[in-house]
C-alpha positions in Angstrom: -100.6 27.3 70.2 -99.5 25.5 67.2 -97.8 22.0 67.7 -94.6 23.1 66.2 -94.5 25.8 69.0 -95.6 23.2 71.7 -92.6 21.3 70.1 -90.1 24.0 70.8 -91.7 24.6 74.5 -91.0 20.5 75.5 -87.4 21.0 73.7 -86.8 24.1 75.7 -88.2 22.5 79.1 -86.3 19.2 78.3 -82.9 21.0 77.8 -83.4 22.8 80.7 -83.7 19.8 82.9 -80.6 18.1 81.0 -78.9 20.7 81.9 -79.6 20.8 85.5 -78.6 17.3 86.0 -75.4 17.2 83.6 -74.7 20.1 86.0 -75.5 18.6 89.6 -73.3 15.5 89.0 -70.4 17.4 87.2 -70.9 19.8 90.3 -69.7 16.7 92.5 -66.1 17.5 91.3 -66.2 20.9 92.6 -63.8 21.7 95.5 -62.8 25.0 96.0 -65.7 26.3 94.7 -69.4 24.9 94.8 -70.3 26.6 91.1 -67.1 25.7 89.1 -65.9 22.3 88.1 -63.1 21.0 86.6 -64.8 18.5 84.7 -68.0 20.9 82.8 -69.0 19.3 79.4 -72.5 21.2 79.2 -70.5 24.1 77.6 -69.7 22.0 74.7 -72.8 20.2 74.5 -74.7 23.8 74.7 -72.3 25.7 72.4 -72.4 22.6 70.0 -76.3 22.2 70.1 -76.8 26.2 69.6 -74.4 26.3 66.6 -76.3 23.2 64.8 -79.9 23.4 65.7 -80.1 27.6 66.0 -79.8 30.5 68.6 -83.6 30.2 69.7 -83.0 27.4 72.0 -81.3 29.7 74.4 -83.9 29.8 76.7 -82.5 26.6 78.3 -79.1 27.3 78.8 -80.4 30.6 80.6 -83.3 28.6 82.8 -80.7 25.5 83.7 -77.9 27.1 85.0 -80.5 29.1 86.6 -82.1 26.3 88.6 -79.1 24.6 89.3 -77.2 27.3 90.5 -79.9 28.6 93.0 -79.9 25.3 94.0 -76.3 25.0 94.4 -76.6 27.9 96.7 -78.8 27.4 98.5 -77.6 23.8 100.2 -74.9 26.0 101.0 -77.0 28.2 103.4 -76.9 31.3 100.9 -80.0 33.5 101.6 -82.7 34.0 99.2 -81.7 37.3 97.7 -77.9 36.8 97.1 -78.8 33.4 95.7 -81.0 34.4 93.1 -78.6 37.1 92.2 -75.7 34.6 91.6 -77.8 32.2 89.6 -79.1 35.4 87.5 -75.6 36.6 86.9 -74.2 32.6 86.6 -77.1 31.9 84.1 -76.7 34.8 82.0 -72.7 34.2 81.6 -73.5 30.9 80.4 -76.1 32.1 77.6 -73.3 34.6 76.9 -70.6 31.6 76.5 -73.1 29.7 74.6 -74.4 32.3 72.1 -71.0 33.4 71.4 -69.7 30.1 71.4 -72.7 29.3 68.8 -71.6 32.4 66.6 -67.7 32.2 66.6 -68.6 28.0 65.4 -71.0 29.2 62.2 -68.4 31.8 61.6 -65.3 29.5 61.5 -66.8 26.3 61.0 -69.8 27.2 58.9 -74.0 26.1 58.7 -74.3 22.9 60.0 -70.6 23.1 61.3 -68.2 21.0 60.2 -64.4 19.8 60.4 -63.3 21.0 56.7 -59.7 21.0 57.3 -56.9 20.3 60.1 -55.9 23.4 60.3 -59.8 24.2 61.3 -58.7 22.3 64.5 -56.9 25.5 65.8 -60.0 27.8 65.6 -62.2 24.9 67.4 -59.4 25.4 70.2 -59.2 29.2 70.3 -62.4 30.6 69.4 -64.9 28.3 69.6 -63.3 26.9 73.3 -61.2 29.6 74.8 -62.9 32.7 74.0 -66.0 31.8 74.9 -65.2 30.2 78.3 -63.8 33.7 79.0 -67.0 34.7 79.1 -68.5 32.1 81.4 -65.7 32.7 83.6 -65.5 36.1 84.0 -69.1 37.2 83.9 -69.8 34.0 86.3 -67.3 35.0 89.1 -68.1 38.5 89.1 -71.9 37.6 89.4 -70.1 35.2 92.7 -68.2 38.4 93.9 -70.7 40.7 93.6 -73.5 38.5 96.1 -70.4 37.8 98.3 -70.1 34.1 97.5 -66.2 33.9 96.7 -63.7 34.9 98.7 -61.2 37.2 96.7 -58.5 35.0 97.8 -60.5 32.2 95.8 -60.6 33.8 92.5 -57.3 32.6 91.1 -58.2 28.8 91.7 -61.6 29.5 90.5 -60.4 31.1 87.4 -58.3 28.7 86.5 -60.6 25.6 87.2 -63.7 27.3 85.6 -61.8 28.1 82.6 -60.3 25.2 81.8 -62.9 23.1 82.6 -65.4 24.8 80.0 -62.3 24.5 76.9 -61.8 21.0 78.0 -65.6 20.2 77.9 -66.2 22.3 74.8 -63.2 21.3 72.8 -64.5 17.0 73.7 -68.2 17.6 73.0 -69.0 20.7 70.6 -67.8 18.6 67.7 -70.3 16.4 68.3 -72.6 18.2 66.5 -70.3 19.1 63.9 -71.2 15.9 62.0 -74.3 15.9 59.4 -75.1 12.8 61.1 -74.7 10.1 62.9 -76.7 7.1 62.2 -74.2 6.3 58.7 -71.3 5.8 62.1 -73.3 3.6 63.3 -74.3 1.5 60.6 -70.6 1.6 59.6 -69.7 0.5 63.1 -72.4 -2.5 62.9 -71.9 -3.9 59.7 -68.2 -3.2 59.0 -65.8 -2.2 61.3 -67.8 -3.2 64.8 -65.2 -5.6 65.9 -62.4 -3.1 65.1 -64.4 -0.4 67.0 -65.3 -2.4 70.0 -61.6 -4.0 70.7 -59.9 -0.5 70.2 -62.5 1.1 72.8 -61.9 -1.9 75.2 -58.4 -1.6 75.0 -58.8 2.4 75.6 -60.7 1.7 78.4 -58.0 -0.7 79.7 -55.5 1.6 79.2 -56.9 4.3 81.4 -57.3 2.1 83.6 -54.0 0.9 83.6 -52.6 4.6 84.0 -54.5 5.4 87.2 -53.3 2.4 88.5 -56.1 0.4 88.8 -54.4 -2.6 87.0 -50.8 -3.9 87.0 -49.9 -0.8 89.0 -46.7 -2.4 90.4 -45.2 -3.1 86.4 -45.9 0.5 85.2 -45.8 2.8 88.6 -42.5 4.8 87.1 -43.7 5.2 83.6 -44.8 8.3 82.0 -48.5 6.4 81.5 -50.7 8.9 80.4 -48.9 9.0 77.0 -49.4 5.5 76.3 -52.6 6.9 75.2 -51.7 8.8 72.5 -50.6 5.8 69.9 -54.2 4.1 70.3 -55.8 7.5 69.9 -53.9 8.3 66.5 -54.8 4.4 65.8 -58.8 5.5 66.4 -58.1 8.7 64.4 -56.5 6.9 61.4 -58.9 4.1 61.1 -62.0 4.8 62.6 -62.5 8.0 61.5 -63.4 11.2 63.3 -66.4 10.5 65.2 -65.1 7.3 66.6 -61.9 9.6 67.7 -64.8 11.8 69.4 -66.1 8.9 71.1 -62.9 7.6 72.7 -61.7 11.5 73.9 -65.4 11.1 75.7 -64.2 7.4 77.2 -60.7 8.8 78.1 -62.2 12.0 80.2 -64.7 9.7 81.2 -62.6 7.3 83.2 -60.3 9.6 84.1 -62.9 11.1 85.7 -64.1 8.3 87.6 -60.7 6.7 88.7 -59.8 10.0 90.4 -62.8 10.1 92.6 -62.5 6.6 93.1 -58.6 7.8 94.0 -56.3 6.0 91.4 -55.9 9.4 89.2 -54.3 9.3 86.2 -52.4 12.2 87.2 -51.6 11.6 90.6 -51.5 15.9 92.6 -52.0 16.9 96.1 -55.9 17.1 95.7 -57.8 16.0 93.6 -58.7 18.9 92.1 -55.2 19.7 90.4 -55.4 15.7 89.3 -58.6 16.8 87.5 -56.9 19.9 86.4 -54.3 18.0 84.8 -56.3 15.4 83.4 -58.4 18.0 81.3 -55.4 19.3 80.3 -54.3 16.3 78.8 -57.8 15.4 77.5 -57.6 18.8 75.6 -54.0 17.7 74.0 -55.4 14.0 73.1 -58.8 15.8 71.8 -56.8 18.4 69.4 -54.1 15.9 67.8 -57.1 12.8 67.3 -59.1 15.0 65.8 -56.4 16.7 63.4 -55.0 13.5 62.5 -58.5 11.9 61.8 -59.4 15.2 59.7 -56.2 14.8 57.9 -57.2 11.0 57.5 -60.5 11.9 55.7 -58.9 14.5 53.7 -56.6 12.2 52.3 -59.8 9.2 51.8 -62.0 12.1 49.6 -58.8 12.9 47.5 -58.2 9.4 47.0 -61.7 8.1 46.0 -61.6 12.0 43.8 -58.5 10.5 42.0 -60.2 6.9 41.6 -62.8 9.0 40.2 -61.2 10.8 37.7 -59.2 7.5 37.4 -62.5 5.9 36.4 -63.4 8.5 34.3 -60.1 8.6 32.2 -60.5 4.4 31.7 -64.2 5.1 30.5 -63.2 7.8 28.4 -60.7 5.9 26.9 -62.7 2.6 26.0 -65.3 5.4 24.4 -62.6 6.5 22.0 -61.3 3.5 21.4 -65.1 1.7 20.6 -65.7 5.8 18.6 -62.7 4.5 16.8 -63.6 1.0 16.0 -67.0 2.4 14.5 -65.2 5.1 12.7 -62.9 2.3 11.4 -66.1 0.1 10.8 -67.7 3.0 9.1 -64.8 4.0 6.4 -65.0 0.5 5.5 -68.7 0.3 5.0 -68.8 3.4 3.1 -66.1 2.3 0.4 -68.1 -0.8 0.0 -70.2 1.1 -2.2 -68.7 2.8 -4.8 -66.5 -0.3 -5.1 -69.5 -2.0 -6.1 -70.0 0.5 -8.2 -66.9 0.3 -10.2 -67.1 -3.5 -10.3 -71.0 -3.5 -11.5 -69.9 -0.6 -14.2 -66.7 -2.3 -15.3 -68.7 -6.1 -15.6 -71.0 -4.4 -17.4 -68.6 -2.7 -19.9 -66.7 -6.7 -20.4 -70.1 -7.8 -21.3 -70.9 -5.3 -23.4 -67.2 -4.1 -25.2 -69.4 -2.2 -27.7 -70.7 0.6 -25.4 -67.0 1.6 -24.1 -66.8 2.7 -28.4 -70.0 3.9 -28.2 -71.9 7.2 -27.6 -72.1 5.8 -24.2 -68.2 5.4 -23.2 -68.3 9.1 -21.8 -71.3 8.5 -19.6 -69.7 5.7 -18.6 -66.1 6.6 -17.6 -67.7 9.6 -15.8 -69.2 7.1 -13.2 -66.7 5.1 -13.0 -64.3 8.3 -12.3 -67.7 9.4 -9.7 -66.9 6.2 -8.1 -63.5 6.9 -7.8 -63.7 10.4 -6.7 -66.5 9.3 -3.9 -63.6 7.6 -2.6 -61.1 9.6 -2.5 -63.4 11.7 -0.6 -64.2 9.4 2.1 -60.5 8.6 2.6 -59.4 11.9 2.5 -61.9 12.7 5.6 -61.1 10.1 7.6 -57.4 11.3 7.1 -57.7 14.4 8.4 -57.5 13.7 11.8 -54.3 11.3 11.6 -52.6 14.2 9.5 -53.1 16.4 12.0 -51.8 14.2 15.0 -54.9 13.4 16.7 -58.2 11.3 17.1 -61.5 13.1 16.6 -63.9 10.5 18.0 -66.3 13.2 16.6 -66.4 15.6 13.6 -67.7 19.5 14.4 -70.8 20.4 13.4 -71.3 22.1 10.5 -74.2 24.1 8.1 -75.3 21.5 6.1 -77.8 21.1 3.3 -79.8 18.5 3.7 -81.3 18.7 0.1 -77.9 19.1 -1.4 -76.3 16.3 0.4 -79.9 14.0 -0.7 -79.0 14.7 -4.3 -75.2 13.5 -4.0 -76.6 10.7 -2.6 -78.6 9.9 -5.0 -76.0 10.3 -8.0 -73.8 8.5 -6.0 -75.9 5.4 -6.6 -77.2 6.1 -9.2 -75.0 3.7 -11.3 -75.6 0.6 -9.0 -79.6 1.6 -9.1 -79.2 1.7 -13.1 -77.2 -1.8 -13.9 -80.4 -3.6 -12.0 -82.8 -1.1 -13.8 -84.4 0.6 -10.6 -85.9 3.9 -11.0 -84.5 6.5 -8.2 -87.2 8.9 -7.2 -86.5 12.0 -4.7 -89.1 14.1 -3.1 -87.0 17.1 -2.0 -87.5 20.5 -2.0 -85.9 22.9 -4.3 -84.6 25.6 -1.6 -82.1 24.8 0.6 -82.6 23.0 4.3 -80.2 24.0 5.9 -79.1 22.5 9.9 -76.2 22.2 12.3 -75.0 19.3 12.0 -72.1 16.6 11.3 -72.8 15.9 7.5 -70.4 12.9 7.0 -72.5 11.1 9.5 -75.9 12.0 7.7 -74.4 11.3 4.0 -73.1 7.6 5.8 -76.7 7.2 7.2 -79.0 8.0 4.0 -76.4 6.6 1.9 -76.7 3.4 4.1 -80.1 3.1 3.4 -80.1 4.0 -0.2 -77.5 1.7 -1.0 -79.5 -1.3 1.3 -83.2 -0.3 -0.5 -81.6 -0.7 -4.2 -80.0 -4.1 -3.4 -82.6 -5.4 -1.6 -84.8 -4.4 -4.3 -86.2 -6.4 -7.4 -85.1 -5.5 -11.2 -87.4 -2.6 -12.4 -88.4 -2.0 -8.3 -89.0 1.5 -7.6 -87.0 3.5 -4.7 -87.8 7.2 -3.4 -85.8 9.3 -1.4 -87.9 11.5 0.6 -87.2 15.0 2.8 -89.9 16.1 4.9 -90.1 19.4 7.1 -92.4 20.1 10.3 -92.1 22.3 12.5 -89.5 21.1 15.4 -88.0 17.8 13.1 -86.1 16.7 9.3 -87.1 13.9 8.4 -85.2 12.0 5.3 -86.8 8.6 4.3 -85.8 5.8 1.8 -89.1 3.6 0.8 -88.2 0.3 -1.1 -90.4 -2.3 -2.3 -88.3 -4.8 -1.4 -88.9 -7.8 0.5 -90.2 -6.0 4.0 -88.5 -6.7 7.5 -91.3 -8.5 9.8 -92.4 -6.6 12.5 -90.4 -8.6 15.5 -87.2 -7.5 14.0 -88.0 -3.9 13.5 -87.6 -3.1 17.0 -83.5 -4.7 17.2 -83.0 -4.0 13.5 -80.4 -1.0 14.6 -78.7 -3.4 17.2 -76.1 -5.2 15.5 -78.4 -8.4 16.5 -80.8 -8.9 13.7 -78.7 -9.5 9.8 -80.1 -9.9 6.8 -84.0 -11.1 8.0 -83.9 -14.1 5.8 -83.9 -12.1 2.6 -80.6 -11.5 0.4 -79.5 -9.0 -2.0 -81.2 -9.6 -5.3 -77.8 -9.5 -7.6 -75.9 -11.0 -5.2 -74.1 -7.8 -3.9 -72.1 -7.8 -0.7 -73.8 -7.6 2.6 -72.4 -7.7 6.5 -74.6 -6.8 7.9 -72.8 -3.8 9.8 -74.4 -0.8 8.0 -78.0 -0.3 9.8 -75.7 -1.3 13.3 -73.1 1.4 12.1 -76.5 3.8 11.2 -77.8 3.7 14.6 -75.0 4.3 17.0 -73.7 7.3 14.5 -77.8 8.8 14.8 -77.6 8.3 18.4 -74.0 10.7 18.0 -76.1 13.5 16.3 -78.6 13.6 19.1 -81.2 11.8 16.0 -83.6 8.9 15.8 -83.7 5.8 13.2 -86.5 4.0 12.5 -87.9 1.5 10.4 -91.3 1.0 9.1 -93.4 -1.3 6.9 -94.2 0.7 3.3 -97.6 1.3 2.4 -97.6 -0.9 -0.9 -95.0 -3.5 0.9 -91.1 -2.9 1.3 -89.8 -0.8 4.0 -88.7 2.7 4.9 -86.0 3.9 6.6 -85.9 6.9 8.1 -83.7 9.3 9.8 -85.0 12.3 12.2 -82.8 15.5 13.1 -83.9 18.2 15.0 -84.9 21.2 12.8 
């Protein structure tokens, strides 16, 4: 045999014995008749254990009862044939109660069960605990009536006390095993709420006590004491959560229990039989409404931390738009700073020289000036767009672009500033279009960002090509300068915001924040792109920008 199946043999053979124990002590409460107990919580731990670990397991609910029953009659000087007929028919009603038990529980309460909702609580009670004990009871006393082991003047009382026995056990312990797990309770229970969990249990057990009259029985004799139990429970269910609530329903029957045999019931009867009766009754009652409430409680804890959640997630959201918008803000300025620069360099150059504006050169030169302008006008009327409309796009759509079309309005665009320092533009850009999916106001801000940085950067008569290369998964559009270079430390934090200006300094003395790489690199990580920065062959740097193709 394998060891897996060896596995399953021990976990049969262990259950089995479990089972027969659990059994002989519970059958210690047994009055009227030897094989049915008011106080039987192997249906719930069967029908529990069944429903979460699988219906192969059967084998020792069928070989407990078995053994315990034949036992049971047996002591009671039942002969060898009816004996082993009753423990037959007894052991097969309880693989009936658990199987069905098992089934109704993944039906209702799915696989692994759990407690999804309060109203689940109601199924638990009918299907899960009444129908099957139905089962158990009936096939279980006719399997007693048919050997001749219970008077027909018994099977009322035995009904009654069988049934309600197995929904009292079944309703405390199945949903035991309707948790995923319980070793997060107890590392809860040790680390945060142990002292809460250990004075609430203590007091519960105090209180029980207190009902059956073991304590202070002269102050609270002609009070209606079992109730005082129901505040602390709905305490455990709201605080401690539903496994703790489980726990304490154990404690409660528990004690009860034990008080009545040691005669201070809870529920004081004429034998101590109906006190058991009545005290699984109750048990049943406190069960239902601490697990309701504490499934209700939980309920209400996931929908809270779902709204913190999307709480959260509105507050990030928000700071994104709001940092979108400072970039975008920070990015409109940037861009204007440039054909500004422009004008200025185009209308110092026209004081200095008065000549050329009456010269064959005054059209040539208006109509960059009036590029300037319109370049402008442009960038304005884009970020505008969104305002006139009445709302904040923290990001344009994508859109066809041409890269090699928006590379040569680059390149015109600075043009002029290139030409009053006398530096020679050269592109490297194919003749048909490229086109991609993409946000091209972003793109133009980026290559224009390092066009405009290479030419003031750049020495008088310097040389600066604009370059677009294809492959076959990636765009690449680089700017090589022969400026001053950026040492190689810096390269790596030049698109941070961190590094400005690398000791060198525009060679005219044009503006410079600073801002534009910073501005370059959070808009290419918008596109989904990559920025770099590399030393030039024949010094100087490039700057390039990578899109997906």
């Amino acid at each position: 045999m394998t060891q897996s199946r060896w596995r399953e043999i021990l976990i049969i053979v262990a259950g089995a014995l479990g089972y027969f124990l659990i059994g002989w002590l519970s059958l210690r409460f047994a009055l009227t008749q030897a094989n049915a107990s008011a106080v039987w919580v192997l249906s719930g731990l069967c029908i529990g254990s069944l429903a979460r670990f699988g219906d192969r397991r059967w084998p020792a609910v069928f070989l407990g009862p078995l053994l315990l029953n034949y036992v049971i009659a047996r002591q009671n000087g039942v002969a060898y044939g009816p004996a082993s007929l009753s423990a037959i028919g007894v052991a097969l009603a309880e693989v009936g109660e658990a199987l069905v038990g098992a089934r109704l529980t993944r039906r209702y309460f799915g696989s692994p069960p759990t407690l999804a909702s309060p109203g689940s609580i109601s199924a638990l009670l009918f299907w899960v605990s009444f129908v099957p004990a139905l089962v158990s009871m009936g096939g279980g006393i006719l399997s007693l009536y048919l050997t001749g082991l219970i008077p027909p003047a018994n099977i009322p009382a035995v009904a009654v006390t069988w049934t309600l026995g197995n929904v009292a056990g079944t309703s405390t312990c199945a949903p035991l095993f309707f948790s995923q797990s319980w070793r997060g309770w107890i590392r809860d229970r040790l680390h945060f709420r142990v002292w809460e969990s250990l004075a609430l249990l203590a007091v519960l057990l105090l209180l029980v006590q207190t009902i059956s009259g073991v304590h202070f029985s002269g102050w609270v004799e002609r009070w209606p004491k079992s109730w005082l139990a129901v505040p602390l429970m709905l305490w455990i269910a709201i605080r401690l959560g539903r496994r703790t609530t489980m726990v304490a329903a154990l404690l409660i029957m528990g004690t009860g229990v034990a008080q009545t045999v040691r005669g201070f019931p809870v529920f004081p009867a004429d034998t101590p039989e109906q006190s058991l009766l009545s005290l699984q009754l109750f048990i049943v009652m406190v069960t239902v409404l601490g697990l309701t409430v504490s499934t209700l409680a939980h309920q209400l804890r996931l929908q809270r931390k779902a709204m913190e959640s999307v709480l959260a997630s509105q507050t990030l959201l928000e700071t994104m738009v709001m940092e979108e918008k400072s970039v975008l803000a920070a990015t409109a300025m940037h861009d204007l700073q440039s054909p500004l620069h422009g004008i200025r360099s185009l209308l110092e150059f026209a004081r200095d020289r008065p000549e050329r504006l009456s010269g064959t050169d005054r059209e040539h030169l208006l109509a960059d000036m009036q590029a300037s302008v319109d370049r402008m006008l442009s960038m304005v009327a884009t970020r505008l767009a969104p305002v006139k409309a009445n709302r904040v796009e923290a990001v344009t759509p994508a859109e066809p672009c041409d890269l090699c079309a928006l590379a040569r309005r680059v390149v015109e665009a600075e043009a002029p500033a290139a030409g009053s320092k006398g530096i020679v533009l050269h592109t490297a850009i194919p003749e048909a279009p490229v086109v991609v999916l993409t946000e091209a106001i972003a793109v133009e801000h980026i290559l224009g960002n390092f066009l405009s940085n290479a030419v003031k950067f750049s020495a008088p008569q310097a040389s600066v090509t604009l370059a677009l290369e294809r492959s076959k998964d990636t765009i690449r559009l680089c700017v090589a300068d022969e400026g001053p270079g950026i040492p190689e430390e810096d390269r790596r934090d030049i698109f941070s915001g961190r590094i400005r200006a690398h000791g060198a300094q525009p060679t005219a003395g044009e503006p410079s924040s600073g801002l534009g790489l910073y501005l370059a690199g959070r808009l290419a990580e918008r596109l989904g792109a990559r920025v770099s920065c590399e030393a030039g062959e024949n010094g100087g740097s490039v700057f390039s920008l990578s899109l997906p193709a």
